[in-house]
C-alpha positions as CSV (number, residue, x, y, z in Angstrom):
1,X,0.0,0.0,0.0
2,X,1.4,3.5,-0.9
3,X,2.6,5.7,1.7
4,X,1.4,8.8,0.3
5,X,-1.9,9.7,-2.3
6,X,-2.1,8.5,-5.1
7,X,-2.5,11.9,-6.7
8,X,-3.4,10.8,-10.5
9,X,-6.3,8.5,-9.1
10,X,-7.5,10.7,-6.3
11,X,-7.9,13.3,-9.0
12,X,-10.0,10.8,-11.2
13,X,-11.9,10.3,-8.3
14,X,-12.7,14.0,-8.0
15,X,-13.6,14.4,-11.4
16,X,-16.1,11.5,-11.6
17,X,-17.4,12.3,-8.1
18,X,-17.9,16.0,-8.9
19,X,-19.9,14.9,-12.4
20,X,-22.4,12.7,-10.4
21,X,-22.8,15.3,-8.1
22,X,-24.1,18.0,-10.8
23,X,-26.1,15.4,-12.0
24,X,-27.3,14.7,-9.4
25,X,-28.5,18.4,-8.6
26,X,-30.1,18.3,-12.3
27,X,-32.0,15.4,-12.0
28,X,-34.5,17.3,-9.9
29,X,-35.3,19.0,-13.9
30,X,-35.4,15.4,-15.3
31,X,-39.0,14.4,-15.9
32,X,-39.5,17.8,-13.8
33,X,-43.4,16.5,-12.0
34,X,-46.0,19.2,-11.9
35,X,-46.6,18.3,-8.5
36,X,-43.8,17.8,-6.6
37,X,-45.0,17.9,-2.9
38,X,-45.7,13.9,-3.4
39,X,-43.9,10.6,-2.3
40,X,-45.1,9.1,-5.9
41,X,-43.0,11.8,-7.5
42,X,-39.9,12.3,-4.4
43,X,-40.1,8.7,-3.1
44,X,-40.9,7.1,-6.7
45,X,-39.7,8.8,-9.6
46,X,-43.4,9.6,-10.5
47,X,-43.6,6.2,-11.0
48,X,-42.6,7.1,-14.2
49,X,-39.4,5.1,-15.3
50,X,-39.2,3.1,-18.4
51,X,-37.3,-0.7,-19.4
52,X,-34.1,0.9,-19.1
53,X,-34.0,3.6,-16.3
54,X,-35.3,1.2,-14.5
55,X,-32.6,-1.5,-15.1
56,X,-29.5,0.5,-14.4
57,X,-32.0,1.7,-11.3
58,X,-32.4,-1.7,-9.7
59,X,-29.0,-2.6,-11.3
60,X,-27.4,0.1,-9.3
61,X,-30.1,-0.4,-6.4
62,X,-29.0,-4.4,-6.0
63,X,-25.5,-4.3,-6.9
64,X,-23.6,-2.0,-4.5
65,X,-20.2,-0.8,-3.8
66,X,-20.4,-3.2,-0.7
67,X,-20.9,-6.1,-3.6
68,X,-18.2,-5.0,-5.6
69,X,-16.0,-5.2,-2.4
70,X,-17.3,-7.8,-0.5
71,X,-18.0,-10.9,-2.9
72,X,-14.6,-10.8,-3.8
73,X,-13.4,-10.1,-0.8
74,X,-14.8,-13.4,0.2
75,X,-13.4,-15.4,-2.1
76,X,-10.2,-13.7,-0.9
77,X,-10.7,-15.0,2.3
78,X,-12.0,-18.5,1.9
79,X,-12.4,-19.7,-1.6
80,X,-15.1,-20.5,-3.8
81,X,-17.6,-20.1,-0.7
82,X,-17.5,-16.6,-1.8
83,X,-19.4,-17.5,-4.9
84,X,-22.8,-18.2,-3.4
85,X,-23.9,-14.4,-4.0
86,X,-23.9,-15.9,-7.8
87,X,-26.3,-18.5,-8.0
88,X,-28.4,-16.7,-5.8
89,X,-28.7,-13.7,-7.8
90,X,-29.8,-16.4,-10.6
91,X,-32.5,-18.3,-8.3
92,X,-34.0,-14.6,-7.5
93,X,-35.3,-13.6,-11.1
94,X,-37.2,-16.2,-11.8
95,X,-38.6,-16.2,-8.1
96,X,-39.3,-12.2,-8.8
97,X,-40.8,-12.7,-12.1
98,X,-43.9,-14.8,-10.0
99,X,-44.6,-12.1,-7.7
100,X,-43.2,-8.9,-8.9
101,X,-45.6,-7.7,-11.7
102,X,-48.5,-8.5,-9.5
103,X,-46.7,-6.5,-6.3
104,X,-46.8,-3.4,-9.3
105,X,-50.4,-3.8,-10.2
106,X,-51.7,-3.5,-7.0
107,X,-49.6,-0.8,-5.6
108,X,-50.3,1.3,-8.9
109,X,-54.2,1.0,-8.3
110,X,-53.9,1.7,-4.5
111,X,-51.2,4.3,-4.6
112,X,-49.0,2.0,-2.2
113,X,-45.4,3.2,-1.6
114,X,-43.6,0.6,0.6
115,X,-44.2,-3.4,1.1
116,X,-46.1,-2.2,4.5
117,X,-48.9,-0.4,2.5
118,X,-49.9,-3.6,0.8
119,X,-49.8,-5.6,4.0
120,X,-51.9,-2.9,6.0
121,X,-54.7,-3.2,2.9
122,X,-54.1,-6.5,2.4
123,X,-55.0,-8.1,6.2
124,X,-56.2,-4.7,7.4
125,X,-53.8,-4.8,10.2
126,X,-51.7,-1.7,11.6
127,X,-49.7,-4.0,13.7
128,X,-48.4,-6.2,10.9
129,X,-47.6,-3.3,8.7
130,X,-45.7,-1.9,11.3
131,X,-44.1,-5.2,12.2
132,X,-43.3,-4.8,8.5
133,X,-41.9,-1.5,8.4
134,X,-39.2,-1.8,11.3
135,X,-38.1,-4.9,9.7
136,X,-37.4,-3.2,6.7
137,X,-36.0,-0.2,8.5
138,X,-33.5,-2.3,10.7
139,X,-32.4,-4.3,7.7
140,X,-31.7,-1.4,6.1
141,X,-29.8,0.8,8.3
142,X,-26.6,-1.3,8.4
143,X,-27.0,-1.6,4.9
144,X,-26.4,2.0,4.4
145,X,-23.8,1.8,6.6
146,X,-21.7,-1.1,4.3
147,X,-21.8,1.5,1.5
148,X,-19.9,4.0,3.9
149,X,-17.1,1.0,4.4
150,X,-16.7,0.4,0.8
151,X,-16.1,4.0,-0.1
152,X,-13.6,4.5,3.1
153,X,-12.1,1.4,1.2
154,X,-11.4,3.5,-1.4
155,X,-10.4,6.1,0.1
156,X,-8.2,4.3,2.7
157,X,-5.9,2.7,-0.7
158,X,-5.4,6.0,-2.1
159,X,-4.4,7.6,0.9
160,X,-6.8,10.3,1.8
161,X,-7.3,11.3,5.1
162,X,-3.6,10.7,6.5
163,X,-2.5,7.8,8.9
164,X,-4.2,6.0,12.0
165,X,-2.4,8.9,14.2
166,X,-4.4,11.8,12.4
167,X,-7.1,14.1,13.9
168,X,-10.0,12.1,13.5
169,X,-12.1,15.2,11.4
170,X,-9.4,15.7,8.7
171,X,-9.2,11.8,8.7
172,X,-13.4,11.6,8.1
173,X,-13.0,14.9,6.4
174,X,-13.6,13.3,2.9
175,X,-16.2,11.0,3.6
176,X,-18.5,13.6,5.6
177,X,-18.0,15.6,2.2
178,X,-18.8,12.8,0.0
179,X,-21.9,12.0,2.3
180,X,-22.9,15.9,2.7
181,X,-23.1,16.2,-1.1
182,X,-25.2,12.8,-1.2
183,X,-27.7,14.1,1.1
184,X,-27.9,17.1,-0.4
185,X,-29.0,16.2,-3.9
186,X,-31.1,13.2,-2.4
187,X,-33.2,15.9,-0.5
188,X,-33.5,18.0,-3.9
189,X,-34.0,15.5,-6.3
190,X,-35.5,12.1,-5.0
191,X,-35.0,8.9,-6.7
192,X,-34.8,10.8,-9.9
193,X,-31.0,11.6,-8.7
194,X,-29.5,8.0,-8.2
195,X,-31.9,7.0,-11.1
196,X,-29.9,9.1,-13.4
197,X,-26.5,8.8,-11.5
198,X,-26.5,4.8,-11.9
199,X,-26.3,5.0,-15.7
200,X,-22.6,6.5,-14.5
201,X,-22.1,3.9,-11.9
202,X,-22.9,1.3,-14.0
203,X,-20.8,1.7,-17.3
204,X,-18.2,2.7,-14.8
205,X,-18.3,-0.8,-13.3
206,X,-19.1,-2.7,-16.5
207,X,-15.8,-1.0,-18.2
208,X,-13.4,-1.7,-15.1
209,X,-14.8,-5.6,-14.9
210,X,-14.2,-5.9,-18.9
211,X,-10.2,-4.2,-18.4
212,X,-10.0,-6.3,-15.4
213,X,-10.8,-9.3,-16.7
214,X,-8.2,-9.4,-19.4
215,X,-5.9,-7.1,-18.1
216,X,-5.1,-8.2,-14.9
217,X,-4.9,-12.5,-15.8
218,X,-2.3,-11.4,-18.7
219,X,0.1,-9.8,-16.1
220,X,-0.3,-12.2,-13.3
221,X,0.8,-15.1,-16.3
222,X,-3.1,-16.5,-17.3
223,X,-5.6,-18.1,-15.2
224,X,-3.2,-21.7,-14.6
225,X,-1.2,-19.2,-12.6
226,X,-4.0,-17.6,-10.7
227,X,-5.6,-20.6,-10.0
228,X,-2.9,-22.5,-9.1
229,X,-1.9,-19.6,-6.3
230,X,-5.3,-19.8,-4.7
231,X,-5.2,-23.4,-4.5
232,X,-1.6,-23.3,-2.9
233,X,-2.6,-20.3,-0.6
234,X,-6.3,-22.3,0.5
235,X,-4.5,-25.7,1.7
236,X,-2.5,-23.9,4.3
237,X,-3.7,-24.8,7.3
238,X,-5.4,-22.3,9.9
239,X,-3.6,-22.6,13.5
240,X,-6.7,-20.9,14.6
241,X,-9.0,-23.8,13.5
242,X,-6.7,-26.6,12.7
243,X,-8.4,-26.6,9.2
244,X,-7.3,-25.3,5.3
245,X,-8.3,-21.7,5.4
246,X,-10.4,-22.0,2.3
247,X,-10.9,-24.6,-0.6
248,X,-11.1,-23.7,-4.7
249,X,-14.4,-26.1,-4.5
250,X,-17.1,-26.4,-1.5
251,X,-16.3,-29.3,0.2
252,X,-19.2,-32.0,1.4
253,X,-19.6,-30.2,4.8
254,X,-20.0,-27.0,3.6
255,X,-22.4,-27.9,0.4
256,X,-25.7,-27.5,3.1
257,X,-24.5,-24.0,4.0
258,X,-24.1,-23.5,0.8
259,X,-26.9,-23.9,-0.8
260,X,-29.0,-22.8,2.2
261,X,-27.2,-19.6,1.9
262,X,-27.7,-18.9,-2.0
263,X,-31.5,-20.1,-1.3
264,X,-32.2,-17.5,1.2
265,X,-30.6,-15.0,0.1
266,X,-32.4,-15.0,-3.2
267,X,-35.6,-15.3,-0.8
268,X,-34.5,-12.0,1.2
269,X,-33.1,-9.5,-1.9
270,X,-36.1,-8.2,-2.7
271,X,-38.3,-7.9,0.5
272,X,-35.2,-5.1,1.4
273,X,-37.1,-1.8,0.9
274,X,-34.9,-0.7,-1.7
275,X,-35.7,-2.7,-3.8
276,X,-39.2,-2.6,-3.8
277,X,-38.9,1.2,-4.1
278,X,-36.8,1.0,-7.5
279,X,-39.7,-1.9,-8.4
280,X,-42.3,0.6,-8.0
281,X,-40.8,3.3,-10.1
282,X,-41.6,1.9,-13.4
283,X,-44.6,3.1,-15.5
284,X,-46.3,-0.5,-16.1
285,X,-45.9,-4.1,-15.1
286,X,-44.8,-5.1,-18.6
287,X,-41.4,-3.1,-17.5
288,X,-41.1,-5.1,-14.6
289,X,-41.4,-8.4,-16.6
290,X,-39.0,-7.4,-19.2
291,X,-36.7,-6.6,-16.4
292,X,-36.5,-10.0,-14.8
293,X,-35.3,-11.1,-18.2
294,X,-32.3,-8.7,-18.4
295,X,-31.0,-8.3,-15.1
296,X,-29.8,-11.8,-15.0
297,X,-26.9,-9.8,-17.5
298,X,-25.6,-8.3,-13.6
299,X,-25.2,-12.2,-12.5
300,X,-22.9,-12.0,-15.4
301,X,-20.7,-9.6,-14.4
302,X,-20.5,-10.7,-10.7
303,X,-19.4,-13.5,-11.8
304,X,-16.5,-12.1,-13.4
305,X,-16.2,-10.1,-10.4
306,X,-15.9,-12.7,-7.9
307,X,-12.9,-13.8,-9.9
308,X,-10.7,-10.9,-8.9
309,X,-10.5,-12.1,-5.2
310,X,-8.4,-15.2,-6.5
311,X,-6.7,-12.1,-8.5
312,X,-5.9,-10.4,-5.6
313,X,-3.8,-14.2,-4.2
314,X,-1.9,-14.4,-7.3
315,X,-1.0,-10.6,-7.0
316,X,0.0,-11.3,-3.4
317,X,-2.1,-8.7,-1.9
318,X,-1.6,-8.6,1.6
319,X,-3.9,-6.6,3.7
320,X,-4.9,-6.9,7.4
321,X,-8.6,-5.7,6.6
322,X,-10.0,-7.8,3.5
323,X,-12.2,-5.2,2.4
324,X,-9.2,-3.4,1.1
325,X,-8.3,-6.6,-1.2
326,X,-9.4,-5.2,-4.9
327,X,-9.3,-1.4,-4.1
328,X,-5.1,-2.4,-3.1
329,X,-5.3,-5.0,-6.5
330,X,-6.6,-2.2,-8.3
331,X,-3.7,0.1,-6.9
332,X,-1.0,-2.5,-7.6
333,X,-2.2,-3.8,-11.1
334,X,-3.8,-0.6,-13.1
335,X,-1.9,2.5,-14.4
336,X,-2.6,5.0,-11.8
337,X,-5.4,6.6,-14.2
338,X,-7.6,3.4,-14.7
339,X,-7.1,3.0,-10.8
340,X,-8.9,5.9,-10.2
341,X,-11.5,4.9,-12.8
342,X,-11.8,1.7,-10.8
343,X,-12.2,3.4,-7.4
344,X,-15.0,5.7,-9.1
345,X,-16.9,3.0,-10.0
346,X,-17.0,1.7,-6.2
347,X,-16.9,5.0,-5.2
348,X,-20.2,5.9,-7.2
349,X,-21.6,2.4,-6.6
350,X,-22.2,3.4,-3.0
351,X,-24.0,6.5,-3.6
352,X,-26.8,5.5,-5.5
353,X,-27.9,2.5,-3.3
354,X,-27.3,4.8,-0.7
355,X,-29.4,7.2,-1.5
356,X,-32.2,4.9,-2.7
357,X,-32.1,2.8,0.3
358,X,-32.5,5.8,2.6
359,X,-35.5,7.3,0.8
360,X,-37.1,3.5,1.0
361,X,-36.1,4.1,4.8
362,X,-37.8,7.0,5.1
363,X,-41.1,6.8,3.0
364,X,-41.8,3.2,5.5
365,X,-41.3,5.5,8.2
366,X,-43.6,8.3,6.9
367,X,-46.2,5.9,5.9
368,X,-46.3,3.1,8.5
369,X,-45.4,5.1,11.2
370,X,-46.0,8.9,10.9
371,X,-49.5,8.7,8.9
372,X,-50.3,5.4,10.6
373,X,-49.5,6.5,14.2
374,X,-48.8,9.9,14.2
375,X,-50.5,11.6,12.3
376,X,-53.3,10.3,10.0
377,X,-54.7,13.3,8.6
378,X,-51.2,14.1,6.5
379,X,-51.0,16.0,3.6
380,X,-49.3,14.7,1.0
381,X,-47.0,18.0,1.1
382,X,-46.8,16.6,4.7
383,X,-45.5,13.4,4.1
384,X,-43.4,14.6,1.2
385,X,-41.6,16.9,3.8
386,X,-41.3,14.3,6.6
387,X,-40.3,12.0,4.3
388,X,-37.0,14.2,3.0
389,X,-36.1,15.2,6.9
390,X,-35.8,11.3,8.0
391,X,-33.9,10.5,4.4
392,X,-31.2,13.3,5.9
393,X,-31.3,11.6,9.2
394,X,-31.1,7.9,8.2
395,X,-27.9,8.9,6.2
396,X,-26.6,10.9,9.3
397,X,-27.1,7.7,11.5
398,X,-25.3,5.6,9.6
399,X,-22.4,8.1,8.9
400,X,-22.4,7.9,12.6
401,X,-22.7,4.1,12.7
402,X,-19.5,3.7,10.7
403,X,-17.4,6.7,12.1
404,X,-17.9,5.5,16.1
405,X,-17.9,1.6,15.3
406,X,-15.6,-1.2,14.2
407,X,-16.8,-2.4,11.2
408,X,-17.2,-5.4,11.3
409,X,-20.6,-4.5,13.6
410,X,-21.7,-3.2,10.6
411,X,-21.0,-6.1,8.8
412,X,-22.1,-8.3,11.7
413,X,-25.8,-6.2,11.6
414,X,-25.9,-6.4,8.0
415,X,-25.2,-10.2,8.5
416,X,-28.7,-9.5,10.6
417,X,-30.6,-7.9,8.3
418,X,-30.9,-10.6,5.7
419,X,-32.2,-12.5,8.1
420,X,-34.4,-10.4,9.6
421,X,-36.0,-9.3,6.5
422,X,-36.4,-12.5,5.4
423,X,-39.2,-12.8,7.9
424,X,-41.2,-10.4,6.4
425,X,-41.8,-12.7,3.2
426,X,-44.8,-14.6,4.5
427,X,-47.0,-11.6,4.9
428,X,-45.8,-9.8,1.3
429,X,-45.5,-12.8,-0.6
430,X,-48.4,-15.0,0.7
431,X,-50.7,-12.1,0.6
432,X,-50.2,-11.4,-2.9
433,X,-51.3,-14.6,-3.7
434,X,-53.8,-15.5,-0.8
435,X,-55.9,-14.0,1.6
436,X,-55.8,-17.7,3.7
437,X,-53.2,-16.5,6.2
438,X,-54.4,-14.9,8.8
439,X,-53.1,-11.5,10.5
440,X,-52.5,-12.4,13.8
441,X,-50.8,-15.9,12.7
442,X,-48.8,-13.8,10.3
443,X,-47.4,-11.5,13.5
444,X,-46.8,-14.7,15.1
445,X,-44.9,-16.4,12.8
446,X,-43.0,-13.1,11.9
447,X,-42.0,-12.8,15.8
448,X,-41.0,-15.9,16.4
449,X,-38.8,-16.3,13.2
450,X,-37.0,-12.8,14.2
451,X,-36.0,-14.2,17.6
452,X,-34.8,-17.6,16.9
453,X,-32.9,-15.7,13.9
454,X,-31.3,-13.2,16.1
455,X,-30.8,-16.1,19.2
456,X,-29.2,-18.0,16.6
457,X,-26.8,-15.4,14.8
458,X,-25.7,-14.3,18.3
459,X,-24.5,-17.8,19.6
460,X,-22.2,-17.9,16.6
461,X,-18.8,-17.3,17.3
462,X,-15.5,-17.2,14.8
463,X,-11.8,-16.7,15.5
464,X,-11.9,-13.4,16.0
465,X,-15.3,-12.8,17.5
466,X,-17.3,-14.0,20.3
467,X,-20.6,-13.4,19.6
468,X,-22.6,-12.7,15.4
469,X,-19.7,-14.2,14.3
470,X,-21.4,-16.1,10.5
471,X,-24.4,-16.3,9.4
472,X,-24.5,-20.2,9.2
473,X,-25.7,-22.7,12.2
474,X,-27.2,-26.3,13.0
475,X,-30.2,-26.7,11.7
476,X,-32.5,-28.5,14.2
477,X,-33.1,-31.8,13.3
478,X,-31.4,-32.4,10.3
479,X,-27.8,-31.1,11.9
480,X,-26.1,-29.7,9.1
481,X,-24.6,-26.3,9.6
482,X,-27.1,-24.2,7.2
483,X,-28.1,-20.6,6.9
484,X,-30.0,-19.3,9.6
485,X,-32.0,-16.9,7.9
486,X,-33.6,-20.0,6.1
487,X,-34.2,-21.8,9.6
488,X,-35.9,-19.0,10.7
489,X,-38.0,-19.1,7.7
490,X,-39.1,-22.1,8.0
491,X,-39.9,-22.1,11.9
492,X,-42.1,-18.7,10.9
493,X,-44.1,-20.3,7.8
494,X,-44.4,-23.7,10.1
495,X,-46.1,-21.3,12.9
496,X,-47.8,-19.0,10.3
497,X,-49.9,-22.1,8.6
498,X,-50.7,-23.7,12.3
499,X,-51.7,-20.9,13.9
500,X,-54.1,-19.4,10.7
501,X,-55.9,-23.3,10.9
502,X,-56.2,-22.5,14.8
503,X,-57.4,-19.2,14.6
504,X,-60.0,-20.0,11.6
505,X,-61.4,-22.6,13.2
506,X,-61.9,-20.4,16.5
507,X,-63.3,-17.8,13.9
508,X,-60.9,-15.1,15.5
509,X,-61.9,-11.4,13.4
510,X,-60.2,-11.1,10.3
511,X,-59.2,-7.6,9.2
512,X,-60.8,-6.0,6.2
513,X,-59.4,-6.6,2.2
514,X,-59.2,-3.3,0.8
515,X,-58.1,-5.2,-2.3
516,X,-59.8,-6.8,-5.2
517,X,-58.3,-9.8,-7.6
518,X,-58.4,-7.8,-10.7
519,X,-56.0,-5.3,-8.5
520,X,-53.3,-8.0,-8.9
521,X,-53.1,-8.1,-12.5
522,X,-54.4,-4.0,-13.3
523,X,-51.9,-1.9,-15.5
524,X,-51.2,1.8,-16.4
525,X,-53.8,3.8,-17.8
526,X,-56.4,1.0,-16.1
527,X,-59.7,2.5,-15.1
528,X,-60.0,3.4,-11.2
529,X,-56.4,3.6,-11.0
530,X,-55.3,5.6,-7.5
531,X,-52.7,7.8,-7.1
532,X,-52.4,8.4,-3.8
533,X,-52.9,6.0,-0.8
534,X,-56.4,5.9,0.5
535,X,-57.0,7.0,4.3
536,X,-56.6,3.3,6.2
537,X,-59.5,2.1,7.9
538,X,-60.4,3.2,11.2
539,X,-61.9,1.3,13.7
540,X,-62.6,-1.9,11.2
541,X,-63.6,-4.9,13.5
542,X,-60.7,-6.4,14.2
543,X,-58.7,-3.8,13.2
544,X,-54.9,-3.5,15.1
């Protein structure tokens, strides 16, 4: 790692970062909305987005800076383990392409802005929305966070912000800038700013995977060589564990975790809020069809991607902090130019799914919490308002979450958040497809899943820490080590079905269906089509 910055790149980095910025400042004249005191045009573009905004939207929404640093940061680590964020991301569009459209339609006709909506009109139940909407907003806080640690990444390998002995403001200095400007132009512009900004971010990143790809395998002496250095490094054995640190091919014991792993994480992407906010952008359902189709096309390049942590081996990277691996393999292989091209693109990839996730984060709060709890009789210049104060505040939190904690908390609560959000499929999932489950089962399930999940995460301990230490534990009576998040899934459909049979039979109220089935399949331009959220019910029997 360079003593000093890397002037060349950091100055690449400046340039790109500076023309996202003004971009983002103009987006707020892109598709400029005659109304503009309204989630549907802050919070949702207008719901206005066609095929392709809305694929580099959810492409930049899904595929984060974190990604580009983590995945092959993991293969890094501990070999082709790493990989499981690939077939996942395969499993999930065919999963989406069931459930999606219809999740469009009916949000379109109601005017429903976050997963909560639906599930308060859906069962008619306050409590499960809200049980719904701080899911989604605990998931997604550490997720902002992880954005943070990829761009301090970044800047860490160039060598901004001075040593471990410097003040700690002039050290920060840069990234409170970079986060400043971000929730500037997120407060002016709404999703129309990342929506814009990710055709950057995502060229960026398609350009440096493409250079990377050929460049890097021609200096290190082809793939034989690369491959052969990962293998050597993986049989070492860890003193810590008494094991090889990694393997080039899941062995037998690690094939449940695994798959488990890939399974539920395909489950979880798209309950995050994020990506449901990206999702409810686009002008028509046919959009979010064809886009099932082509996104598949960001597996590809992840692939690819995941390939540069066995890079980083054969380059003989050595870092204490793996999240530094490919930002330092990008310092050591590229011309100091393309470096700073390279650390744009991660640079850039955390502000867009930044910004989206902390207006998803904020419109659950102003709807499920504010309007729900609060304050009912909201304007929607109200709500609009709200909305844009608690996107500035999310951001701040995290900023503050990264700068006062170790970072592998965040990682450990992001860890968290996939299975926590997980939880929260039953109730969106089931309920676009049946009104059989029942509210209060729903709840029940839900709680009990998030408990075991989080009992189960915090017994697990690794080398270095005591407690959250993985992701992976015994399943109960099967005993294979397996994901918990899909344990916890499980044990909260198991209690979900029970309980709904139990509570039939007693004929326990059931909350009112604001919905009808023709809602499920309606499309732009549809008669009766809603723009705004109706008022919820008040006082229907049963109602929470």
């Amino acid at each position: 790692m360079n003593d000093g910055v890397n002037g060349v790149a950091l100055g690449v980095f400046i340039f790109f970062f500076v023309a996202v910025t003004v971009m983002g400042f103009l987006a707020a004249r892109w598709r400029k909305a005659e109304n503009e005191n309204s989630l549907d045009e802050w919070g949702l573009g207008g719901r206005s987005f066609g095929t392709w905004v809305t694929w580099f939207l959810l492409g930049g929404d899904l595929y984060t800076a974190y990604t580009f640093v983590a995945v092959p940061a993991a293969i890094y680590a501990a070999g082709a383990a790493g990989f499981f964020a690939v077939p996942y991301t395969i499993l999930v569009y065919p999963l989406i392409f069931t459930f999606l459209p219809r999740l469009w339609s009916v949000s379109h006709k109601h005017g429903y802005v976050t997963t909560a909506d639906f599930v308060r009109g859906r069962f008619g139940s306050k409590g499960l929305s809200l049980a719904v909407a701080f899911t989604g907003l605990l998931a997604t806080m550490p997720y902002i966070a992880l954005q943070l640690v990829g761009i301090q990444a970044v800047l860490d390998v160039m060598g901004v912000g001075g040593g471990e002995n410097t003040n700690w403001f002039i050290k920060d200095l840069p990234l409170l800038i970079a986060f400043g400007v971000l929730a500037a132009y997120t407060y002016s512009s709404g999703l129309r700013a990342p929506a814009l900004i990710a055709f950057v971010k995502d060229t960026l990143i398609y350009i440096v995977i493409a250079v990377a790809i050929i460049y890097i395998p021609i200096k290190l002496g082809g793939f034989d060589e690369i491959f052969a250095a990962a293998g050597e490094k993986f049989s070492q054995i860890n003193p810590a564990t008494d094991k090889p640190v990694g393997a080039l091919v899941p062995g037998e014991m690690g094939q449940w975790g695994y798959a488990t792993l890939a399974l539920g994480s395909a489950l979880a992407l798209f309950m995050y809020p994020h990506s449901i906010t990206a999702t409810l952008s686009s002008r028509s359902r046919e959009v979010i069809r064809r886009n099932t189709t082509i996104l598949p096309l960001y597996s590809l390049m992840l692939g690819l991607l995941a390939l540069l942590g066995f890079m980083a081996i054969a380059a003989g990277v050595k870092v204490s902090n793996g999240q530094l691996a490919i930002p330092q393999l990008f310092e050591n292989m590229f011309p100091d130019w393309f470096a700073g091209v390279a650390f744009a693109a991660i640079g850039i990839g955390a502000l867009v799914p930044a910004a989206i996730m902390s207006i998803a984060a904020a419109n659950l709060f102003t709807r499920n919490i504010y309007k729900d709890f609060l304050k009912p009789d909201a304007t929607p210049a109200q709500e609009t308002k709200v909305s844009k104060l608690v996107s500035l505040l999310v951001k701040v939190g995290a900023l503050v979450f990264v700068l006062t904690m170790d970072k592998t908390v965040a990682i450990n609560f992001q860890l968290l958040g996939g299975i926590w959000i997980l939880q929260t499929f039953p109730a969106l999932v089931g309920g676009l497809f049946t009104r059989w489950f029942h509210r209060w089962a729903l709840i029940a399930g839900w709680a009990v899943g998030m408990i075991y999940g989080t009992a189960a995460a915090y017994g697990v301990a690794s080398p270095t820490q005591k407690h959250f230490g993985g992701s992976s534990a015994e399943i109960p009576g099967i005993g294979e080590i397996g994901y918990i998040g899909l344990t916890a899934f499980v044990l909260n459909a198991v209690v979900t079905v029970v309980l709904t049979f139990v509570l039939r039979a007693a004929k326990a109220p059931d909350g009112i269906d604001e919905t009808s089935p023709s809602d499920y399949t309606a499309d732009a331009g549809d008669p009766g089509v809603k723009v705004e959220l109706p008022p919820a019910t008040v006082g229907a029997p049963g109602g929470h």
